[in-house]
BAKE-809339 format. One record per residue (C-alpha): x, y, z; residue number from 1. Coordinates in nm, 2 decimals, m for minus. Layout:
! BAKE-809339
<pt <X, Y, Z>, NUM>
...
***
This chain:
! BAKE-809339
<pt <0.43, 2.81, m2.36>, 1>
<pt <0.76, 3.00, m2.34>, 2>
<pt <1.02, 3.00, m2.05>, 3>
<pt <0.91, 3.31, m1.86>, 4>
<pt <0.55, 3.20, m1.85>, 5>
<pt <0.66, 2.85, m1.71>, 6>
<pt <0.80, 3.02, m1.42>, 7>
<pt <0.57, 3.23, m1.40>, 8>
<pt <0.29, 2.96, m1.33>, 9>
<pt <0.59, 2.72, m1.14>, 10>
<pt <0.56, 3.01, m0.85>, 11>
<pt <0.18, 3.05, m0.87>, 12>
<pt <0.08, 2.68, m0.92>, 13>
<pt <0.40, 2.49, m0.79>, 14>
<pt <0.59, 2.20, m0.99>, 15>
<pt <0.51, 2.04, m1.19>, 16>
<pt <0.31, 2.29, m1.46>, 17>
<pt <0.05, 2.06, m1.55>, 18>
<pt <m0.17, 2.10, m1.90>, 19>
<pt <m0.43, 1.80, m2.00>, 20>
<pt <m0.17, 1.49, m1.94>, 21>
<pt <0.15, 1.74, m1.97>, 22>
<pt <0.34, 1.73, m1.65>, 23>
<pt <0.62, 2.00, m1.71>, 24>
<pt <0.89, 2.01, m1.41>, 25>
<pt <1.07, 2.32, m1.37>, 26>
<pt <1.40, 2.42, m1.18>, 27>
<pt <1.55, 2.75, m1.15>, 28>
<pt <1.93, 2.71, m1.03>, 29>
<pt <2.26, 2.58, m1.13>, 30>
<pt <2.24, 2.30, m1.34>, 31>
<pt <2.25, 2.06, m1.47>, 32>
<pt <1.98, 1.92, m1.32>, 33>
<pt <1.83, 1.52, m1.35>, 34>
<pt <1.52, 1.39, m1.26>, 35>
<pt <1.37, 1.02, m1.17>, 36>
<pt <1.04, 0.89, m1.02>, 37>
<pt <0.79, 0.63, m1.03>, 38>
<pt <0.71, 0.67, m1.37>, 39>
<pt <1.04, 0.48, m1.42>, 40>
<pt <0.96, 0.23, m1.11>, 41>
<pt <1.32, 0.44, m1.01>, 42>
<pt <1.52, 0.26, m1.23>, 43>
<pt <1.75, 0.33, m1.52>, 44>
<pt <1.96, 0.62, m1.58>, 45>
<pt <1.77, 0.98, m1.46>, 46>
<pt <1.61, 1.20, m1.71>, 47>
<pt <1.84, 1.55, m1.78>, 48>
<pt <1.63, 1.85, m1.78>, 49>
<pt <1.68, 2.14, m2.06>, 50>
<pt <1.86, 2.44, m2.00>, 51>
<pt <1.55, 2.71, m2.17>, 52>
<pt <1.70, 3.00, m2.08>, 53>
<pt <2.00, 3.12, m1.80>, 54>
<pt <1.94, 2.89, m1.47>, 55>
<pt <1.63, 2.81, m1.58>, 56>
<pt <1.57, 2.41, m1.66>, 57>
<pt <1.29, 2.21, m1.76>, 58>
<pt <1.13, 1.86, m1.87>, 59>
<pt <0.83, 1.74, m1.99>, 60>
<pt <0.65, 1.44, m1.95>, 61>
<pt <0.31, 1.29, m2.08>, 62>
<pt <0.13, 1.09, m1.75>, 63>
<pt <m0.19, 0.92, m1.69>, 64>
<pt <m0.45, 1.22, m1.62>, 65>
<pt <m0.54, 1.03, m1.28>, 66>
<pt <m0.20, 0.93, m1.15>, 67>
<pt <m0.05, 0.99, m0.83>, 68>
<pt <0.34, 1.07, m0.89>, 69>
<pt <0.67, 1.11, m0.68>, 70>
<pt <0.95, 1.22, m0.74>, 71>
<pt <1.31, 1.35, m0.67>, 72>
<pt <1.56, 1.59, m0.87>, 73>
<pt <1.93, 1.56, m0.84>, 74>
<pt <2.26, 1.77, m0.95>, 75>
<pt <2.53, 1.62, m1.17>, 76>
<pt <2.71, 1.40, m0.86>, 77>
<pt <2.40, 1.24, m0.81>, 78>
<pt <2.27, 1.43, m0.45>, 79>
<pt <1.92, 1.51, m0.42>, 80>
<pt <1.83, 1.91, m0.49>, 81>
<pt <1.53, 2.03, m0.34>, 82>
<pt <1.21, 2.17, m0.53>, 83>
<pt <1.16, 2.48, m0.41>, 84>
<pt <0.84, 2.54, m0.63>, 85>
<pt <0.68, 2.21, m0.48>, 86>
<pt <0.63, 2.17, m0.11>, 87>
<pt <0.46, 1.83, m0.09>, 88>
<pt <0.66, 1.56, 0.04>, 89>
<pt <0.68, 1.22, 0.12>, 90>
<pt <0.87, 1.00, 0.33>, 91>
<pt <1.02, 0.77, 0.06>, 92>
<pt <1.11, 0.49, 0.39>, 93>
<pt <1.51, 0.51, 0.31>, 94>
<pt <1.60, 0.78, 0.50>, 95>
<pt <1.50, 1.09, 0.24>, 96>
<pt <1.14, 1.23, 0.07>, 97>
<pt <1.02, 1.22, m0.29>, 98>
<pt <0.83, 1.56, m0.42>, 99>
<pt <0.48, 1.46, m0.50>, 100>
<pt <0.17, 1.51, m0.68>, 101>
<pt <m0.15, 1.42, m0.85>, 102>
<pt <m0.23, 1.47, m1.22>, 103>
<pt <m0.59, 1.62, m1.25>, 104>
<pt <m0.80, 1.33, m1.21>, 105>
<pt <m0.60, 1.22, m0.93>, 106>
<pt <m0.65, 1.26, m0.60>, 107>
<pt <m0.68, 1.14, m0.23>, 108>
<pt <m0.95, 0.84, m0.16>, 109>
<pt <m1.04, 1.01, 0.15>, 110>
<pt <m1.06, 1.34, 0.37>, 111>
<pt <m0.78, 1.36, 0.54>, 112>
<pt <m0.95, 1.41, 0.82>, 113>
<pt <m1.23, 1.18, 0.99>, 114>
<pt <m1.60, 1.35, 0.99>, 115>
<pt <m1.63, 1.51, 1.29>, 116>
<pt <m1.81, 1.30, 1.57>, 117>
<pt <m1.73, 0.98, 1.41>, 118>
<pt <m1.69, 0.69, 1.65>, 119>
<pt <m1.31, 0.60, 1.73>, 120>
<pt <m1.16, 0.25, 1.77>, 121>
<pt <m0.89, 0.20, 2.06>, 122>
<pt <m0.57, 0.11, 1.94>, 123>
<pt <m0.32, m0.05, 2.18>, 124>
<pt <0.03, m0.19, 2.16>, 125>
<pt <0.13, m0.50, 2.28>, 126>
<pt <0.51, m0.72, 2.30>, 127>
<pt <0.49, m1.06, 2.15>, 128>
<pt <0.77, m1.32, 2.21>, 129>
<pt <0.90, m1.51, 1.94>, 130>
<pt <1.13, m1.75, 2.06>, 131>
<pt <0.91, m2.07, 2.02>, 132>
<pt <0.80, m2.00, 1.71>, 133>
<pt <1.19, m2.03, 1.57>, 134>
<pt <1.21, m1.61, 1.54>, 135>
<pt <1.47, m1.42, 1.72>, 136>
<pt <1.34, m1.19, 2.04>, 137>
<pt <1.02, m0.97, 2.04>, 138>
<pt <0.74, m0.84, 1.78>, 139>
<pt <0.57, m0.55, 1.87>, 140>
<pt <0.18, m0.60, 1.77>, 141>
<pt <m0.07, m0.28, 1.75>, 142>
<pt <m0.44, m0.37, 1.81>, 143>
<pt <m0.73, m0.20, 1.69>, 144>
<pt <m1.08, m0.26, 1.84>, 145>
<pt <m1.40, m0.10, 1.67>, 146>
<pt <m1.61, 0.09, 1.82>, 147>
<pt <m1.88, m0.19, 1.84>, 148>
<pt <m2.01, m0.44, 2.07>, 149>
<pt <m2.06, m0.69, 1.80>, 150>
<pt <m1.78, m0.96, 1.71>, 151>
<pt <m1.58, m0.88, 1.43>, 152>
<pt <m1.31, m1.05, 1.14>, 153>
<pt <m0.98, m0.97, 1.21>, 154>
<pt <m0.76, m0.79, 0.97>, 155>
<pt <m0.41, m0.92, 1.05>, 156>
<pt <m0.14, m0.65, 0.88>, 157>
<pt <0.23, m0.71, 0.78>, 158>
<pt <0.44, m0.40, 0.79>, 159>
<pt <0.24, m0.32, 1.08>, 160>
<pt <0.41, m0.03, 1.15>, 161>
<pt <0.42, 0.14, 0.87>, 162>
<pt <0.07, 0.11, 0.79>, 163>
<pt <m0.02, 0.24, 1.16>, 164>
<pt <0.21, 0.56, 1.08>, 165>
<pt <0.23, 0.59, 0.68>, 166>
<pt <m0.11, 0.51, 0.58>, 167>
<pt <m0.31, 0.55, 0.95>, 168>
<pt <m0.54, 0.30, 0.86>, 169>
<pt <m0.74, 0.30, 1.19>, 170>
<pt <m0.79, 0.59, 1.08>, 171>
<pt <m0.89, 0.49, 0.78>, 172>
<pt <m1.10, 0.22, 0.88>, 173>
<pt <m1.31, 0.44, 1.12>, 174>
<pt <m1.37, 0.67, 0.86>, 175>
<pt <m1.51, 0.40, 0.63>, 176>
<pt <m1.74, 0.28, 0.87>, 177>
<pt <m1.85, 0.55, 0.97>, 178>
<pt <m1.96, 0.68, 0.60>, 179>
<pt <m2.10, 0.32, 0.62>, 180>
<pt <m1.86, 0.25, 0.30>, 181>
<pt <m1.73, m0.10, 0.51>, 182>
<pt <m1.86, m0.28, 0.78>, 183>
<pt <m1.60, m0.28, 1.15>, 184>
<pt <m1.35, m0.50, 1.15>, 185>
<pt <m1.05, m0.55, 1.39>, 186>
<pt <m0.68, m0.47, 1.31>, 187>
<pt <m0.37, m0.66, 1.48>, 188>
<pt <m0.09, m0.47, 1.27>, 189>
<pt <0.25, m0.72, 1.31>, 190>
<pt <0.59, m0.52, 1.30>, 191>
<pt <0.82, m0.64, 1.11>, 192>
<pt <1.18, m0.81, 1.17>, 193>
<pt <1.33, m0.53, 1.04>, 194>
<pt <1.68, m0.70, 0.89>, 195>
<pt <1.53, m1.00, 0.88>, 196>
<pt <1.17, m0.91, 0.68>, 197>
<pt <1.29, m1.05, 0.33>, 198>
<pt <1.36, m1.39, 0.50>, 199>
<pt <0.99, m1.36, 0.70>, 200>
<pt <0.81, m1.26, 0.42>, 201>
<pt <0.96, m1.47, 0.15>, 202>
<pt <0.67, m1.75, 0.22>, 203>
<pt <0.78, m1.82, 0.54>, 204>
<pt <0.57, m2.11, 0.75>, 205>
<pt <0.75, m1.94, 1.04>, 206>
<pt <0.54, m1.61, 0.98>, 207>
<pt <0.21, m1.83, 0.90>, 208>
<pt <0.27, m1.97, 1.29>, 209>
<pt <0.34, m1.64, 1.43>, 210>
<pt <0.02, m1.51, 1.33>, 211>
<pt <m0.16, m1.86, 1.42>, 212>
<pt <0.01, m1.88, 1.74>, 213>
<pt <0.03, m1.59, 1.88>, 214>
<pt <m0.10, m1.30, 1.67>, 215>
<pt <m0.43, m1.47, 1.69>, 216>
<pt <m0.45, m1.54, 2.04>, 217>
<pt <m0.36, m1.25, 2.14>, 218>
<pt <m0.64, m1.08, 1.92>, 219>
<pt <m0.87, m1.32, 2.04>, 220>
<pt <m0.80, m1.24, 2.47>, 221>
<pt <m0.81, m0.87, 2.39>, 222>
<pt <m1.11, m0.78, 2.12>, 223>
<pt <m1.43, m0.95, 2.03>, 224>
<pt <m1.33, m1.12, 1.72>, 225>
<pt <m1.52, m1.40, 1.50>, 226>
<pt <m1.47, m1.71, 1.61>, 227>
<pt <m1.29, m1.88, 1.28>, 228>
<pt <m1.37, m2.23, 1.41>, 229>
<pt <m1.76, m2.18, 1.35>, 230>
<pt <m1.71, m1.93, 1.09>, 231>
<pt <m1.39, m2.05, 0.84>, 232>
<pt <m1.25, m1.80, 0.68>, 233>
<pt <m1.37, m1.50, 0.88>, 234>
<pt <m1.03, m1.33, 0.88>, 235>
<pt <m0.81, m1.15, 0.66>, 236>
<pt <m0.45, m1.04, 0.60>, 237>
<pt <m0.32, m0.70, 0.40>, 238>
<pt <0.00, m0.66, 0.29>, 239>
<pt <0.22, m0.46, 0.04>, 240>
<pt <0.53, m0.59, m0.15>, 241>
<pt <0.70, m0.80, m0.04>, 242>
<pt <0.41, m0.81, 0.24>, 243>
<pt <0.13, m0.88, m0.03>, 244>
<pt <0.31, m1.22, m0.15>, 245>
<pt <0.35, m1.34, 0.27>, 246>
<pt <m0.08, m1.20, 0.28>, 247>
<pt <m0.12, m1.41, m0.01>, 248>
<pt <0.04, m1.72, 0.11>, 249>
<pt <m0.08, m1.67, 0.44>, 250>
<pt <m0.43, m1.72, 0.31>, 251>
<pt <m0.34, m2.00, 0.07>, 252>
<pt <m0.18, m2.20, 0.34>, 253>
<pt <m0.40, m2.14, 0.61>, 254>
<pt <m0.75, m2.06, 0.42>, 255>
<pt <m0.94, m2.19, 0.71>, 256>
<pt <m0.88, m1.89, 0.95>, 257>
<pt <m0.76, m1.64, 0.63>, 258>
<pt <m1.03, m1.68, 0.40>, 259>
<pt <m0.99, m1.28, 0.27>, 260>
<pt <m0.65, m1.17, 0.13>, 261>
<pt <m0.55, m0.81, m0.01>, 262>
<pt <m0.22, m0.79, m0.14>, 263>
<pt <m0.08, m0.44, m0.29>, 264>
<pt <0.16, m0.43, m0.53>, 265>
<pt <0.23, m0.85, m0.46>, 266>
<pt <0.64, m0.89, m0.51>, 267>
<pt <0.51, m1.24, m0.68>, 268>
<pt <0.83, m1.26, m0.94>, 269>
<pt <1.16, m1.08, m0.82>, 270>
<pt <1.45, m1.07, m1.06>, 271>
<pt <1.25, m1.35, m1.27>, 272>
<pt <1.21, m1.55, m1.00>, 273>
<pt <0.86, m1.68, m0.94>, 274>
<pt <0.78, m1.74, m0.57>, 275>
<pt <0.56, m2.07, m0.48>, 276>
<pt <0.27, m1.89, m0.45>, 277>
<pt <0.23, m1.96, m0.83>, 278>
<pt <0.28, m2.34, m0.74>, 279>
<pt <0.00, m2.33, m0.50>, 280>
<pt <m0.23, m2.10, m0.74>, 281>
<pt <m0.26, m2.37, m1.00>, 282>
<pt <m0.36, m2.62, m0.70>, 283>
<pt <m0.75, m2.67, m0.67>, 284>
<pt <m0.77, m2.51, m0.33>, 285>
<pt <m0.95, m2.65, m0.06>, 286>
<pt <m1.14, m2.36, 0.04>, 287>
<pt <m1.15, m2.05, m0.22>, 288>
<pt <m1.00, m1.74, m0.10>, 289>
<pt <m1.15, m1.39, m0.17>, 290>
<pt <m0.84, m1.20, m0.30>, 291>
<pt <m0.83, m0.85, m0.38>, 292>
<pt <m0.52, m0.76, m0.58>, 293>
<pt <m0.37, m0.43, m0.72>, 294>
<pt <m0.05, m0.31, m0.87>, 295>
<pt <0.09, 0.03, m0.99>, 296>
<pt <0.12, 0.07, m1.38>, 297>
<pt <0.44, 0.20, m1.33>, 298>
<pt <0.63, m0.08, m1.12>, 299>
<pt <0.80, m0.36, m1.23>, 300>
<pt <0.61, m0.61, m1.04>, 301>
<pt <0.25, m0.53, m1.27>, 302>
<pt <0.38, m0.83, m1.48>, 303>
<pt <0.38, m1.08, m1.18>, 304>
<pt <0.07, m0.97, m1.03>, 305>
<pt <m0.15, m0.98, m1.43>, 306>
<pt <m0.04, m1.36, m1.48>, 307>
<pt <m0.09, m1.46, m1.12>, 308>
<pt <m0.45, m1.30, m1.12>, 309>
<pt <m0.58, m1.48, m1.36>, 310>
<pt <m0.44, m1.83, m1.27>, 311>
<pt <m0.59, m1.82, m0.91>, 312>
<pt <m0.93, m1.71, m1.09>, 313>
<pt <m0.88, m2.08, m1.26>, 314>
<pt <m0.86, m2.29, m0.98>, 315>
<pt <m1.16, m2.14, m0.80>, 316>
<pt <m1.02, m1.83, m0.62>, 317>
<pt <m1.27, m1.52, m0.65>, 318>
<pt <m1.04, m1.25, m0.72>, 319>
<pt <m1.04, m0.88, m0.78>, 320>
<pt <m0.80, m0.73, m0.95>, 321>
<pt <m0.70, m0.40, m1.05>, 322>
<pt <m0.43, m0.16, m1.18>, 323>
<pt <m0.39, 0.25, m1.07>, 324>
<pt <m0.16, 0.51, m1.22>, 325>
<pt <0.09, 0.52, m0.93>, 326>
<pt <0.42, 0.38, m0.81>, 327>
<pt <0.53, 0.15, m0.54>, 328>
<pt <0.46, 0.39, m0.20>, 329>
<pt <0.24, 0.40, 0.06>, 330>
<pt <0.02, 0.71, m0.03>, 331>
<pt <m0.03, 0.50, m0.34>, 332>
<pt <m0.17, 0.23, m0.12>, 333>
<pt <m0.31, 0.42, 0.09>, 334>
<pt <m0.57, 0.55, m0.17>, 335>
<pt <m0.58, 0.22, m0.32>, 336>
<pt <m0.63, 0.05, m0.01>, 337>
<pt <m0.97, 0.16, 0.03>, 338>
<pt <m1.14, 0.02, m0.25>, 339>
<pt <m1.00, m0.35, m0.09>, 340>
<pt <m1.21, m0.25, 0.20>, 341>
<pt <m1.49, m0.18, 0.06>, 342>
<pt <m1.46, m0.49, m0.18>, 343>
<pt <m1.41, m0.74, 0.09>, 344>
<pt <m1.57, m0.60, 0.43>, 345>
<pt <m1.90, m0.47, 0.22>, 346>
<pt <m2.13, m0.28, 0.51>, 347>
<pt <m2.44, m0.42, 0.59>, 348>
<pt <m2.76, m0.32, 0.40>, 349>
<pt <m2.86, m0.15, 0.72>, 350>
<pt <m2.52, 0.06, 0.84>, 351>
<pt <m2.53, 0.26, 0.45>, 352>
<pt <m2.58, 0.61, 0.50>, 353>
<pt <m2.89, 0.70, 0.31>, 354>
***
């Protein structure tokens, strides 16, 4: 394909120019021009694109047919340049967007819209203090309620607030049920300690206590929930990052109340460092967890989350485990997000749309 024609079909189609697994990104403007993305997790020096013909700059690269990709393009002191032949943004959560897209097998998991008359939960927003429980001021908690009449499991969420806004996952959730893909469950997301997360989510018994004493409670007072005393392990707890090793020592700590855990792209090893969740994995546990566990091929953590995997399976964890073409984002999780749904809240026989 020669320059003119790749510009030609950048205008038409938008950027990248995409043939079988060929993603070809194309910039007209004052170069040089760099690019970097998830298919290098972000890290290392950015890839220089080639000047084809005058201002007109391209690079090639060979991606999974089904991946979901963002990315960014920068001039030579390193600021970001928009791509004017590629609309689709996303917030990248440091202040700036990545250009995105899917390769042709790729795509959303979901409408981006709920079918229409689909029953809504009722999400509310509630102030939790935290002094007693050794945490500095107030936690802002966002409940979701089904719209049932039945008691439900609760889904307790780190990053609360991100997967309220970034991933909607009420949303998503009412959605699933009501394509009788999952059966209801109720959603406390937690917000985060913003400067202080690492610390919180670095296997922190504080955080298990927060969501034993007060999350729960306050689930409990304003939704019909399972009772975990006669059911054990009714509940679960989601997480990504950073947020998928706390979900997973969450439920390894306290598997009487968390019996269900889905951690996204689990930060089980950073910089070599292996977090204790490994010790406690090798530990016959004292009630087996159902964990669902993904990870992006393209982030640095997939080498953490394949040897944990398979040493919880060991000791008598039943665990799911998967990898997707995609990066470390939330539209990655979001799409992935659904199939831990579906694995661990399964609807009943009698709620599947026929």
């Amino acid at each position: 394909m020669d320059a003119r024609e790749l510009e030609v079909r950048a205008r038409a189609e938008g950027t990248p120019v995409i043939t079988g697994d060929t993603a070809t990104f194309v910039w007209r403007g004052r170069g040089p021009v760099f690019l970097q993305g998830d298919f290098q997790d972000w890290r290392g020096e950015p890839l220089a694109l080639e000047r084809v013909a005058p201002g007109l700059w391209i690079r090639s690269l060979a991606l999974p047919r089904d991946a979901y990709v963002e990315y960014a393009l920068f001039d030579a002191r390193g600021q970001r340049l928009r791509d004017d032949f590629n609309p689709h943004v996303s917030d990248n959560g440091f202040g700036d967007v990545n250009h995105t897209f899917y390769m042709p097998e790729g795509g959303p998991s979901l409408p981006s819209r709920r079918p229409r008359g689909a029953p809504r939960g009722r999400v509310t927003q509630h102030r939790v203090d935290m002094s007693d429980v050794g945490l500095d001021g107030q936690r802002t908690v966002h409940l979701y309620a089904p719209p049932t009449r039945e008691p439900v499991p609760l889904l307790v969420v780190f990053d609360g607030e991100d997967y309220l806004r970034r991933v909607r996952l009420p949303d998503l959730v009412d959605t699933l049920v009501a394509d009788g893909r999952m059966r209801p469950v109720a959603l406390a997301l937690v917000s985060n300690g913003g400067p202080t997360r690492g610390v919180e989510y670095a296997c922190s018994e504080y955080t298990v206590a927060l969501l034993l004493w007060k999350v729960l409670p306050l689930a409990r007072a304003q939704m019909l929930i399972v009772d975990e005393r006669h059911h054990p392990g009714a509940h679960a707890v989601l997480g990504a990052s950073l947020g998928g090793l706390m979900a997973l020592f969450t439920g390894l700590r306290a598997p009487e109340v968390f019996g269900r855990v889905l951690a996204q792209s689990g930060a089980f090893v950073v910089e070599n460092h292996e977090f204790v969740v490994f010790d406690l994995a090798r530990h016959v546990p004292r009630r087996p967890l159902e964990v669902w566990m993904s990870c992006g091929r393209f982030e640095v953590l997939l080498e953490g989350n394949q040897r944990l995997a398979p040493l919880l399976k060991s000791s008598g964890h039943r665990v799911e485990y998967r990898e997707y073409s995609g990066g470390h984002n939330y539209p990655a999780w979001r799409d992935d997000v659904v199939r831990g749904l579906e694995c661990l809240f399964p609807p009943n026989p009698s709620s599947k749309r026929r």
